[in-house]
C-alpha positions as CSV (number, residue, x, y, z in Angstrom):
1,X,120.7,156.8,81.2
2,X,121.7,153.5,80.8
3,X,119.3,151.0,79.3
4,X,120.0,147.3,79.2
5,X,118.9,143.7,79.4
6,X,118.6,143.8,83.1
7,X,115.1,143.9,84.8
8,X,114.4,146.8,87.7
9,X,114.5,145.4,91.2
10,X,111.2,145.0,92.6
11,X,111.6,146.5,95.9
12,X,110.6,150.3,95.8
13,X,113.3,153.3,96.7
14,X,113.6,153.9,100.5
15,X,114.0,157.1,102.1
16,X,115.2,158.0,105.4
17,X,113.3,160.0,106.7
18,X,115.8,163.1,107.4
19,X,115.5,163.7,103.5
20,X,111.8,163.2,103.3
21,X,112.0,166.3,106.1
22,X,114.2,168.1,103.8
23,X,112.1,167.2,100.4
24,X,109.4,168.5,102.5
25,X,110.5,171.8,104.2
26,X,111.9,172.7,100.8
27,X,108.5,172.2,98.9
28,X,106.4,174.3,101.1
29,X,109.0,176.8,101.1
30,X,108.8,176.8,97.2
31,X,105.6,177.1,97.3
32,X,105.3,179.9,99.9
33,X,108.1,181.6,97.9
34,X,106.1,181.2,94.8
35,X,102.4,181.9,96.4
36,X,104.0,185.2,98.2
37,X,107.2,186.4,96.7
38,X,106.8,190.1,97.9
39,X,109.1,189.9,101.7
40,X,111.5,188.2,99.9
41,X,111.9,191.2,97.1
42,X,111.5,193.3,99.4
43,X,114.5,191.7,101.6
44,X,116.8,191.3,98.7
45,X,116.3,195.0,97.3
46,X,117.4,195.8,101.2
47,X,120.5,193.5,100.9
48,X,121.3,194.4,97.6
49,X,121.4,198.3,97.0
50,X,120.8,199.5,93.4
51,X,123.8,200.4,91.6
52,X,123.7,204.0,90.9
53,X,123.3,205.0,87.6
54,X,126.8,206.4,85.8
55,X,126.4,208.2,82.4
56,X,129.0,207.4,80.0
57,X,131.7,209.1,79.5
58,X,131.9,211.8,77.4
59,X,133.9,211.2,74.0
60,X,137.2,210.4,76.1
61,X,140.6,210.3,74.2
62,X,142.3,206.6,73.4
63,X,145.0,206.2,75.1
64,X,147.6,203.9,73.0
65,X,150.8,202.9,73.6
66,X,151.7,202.4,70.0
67,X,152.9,205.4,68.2
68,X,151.0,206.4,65.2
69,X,152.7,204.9,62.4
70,X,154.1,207.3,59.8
71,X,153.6,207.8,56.1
């Protein structure tokens, strides 16, 4: 933010009104979203599978391609 000497214009912000359609389809949907989240869970757990659960490996051996130093 810039703050300076200079006084605001007087003449309030215009918008045209394709972005006050926008500003406005975009707040209900937040709120709809927000009011009644469940089809949307429901739609992304259909979109987006689970990953299936791995179990770890069992104690596997390091592979190294530096030889064991000798003493």
């Amino acid at each position: 933010m810039y703050l300076g000497d200079r006084v605001a214009d007087a003449e309030p912000l215009t918008m045209s009104p394709a972005l006050r359609t926008a500003l406005a389809v975009a707040l209900v949907g937040i709120l709809f979203i927000g009011v009644y989240p469940q089809p949307f869970i429901a739609l992304a757990q259909k979109l987006i599978p689970a990953a299936p659960a791995v179990a770890p490996a069992a104690a596997a051996p390091v592979v190294s391609d530096n030889p064991p130093a000798s003493q």
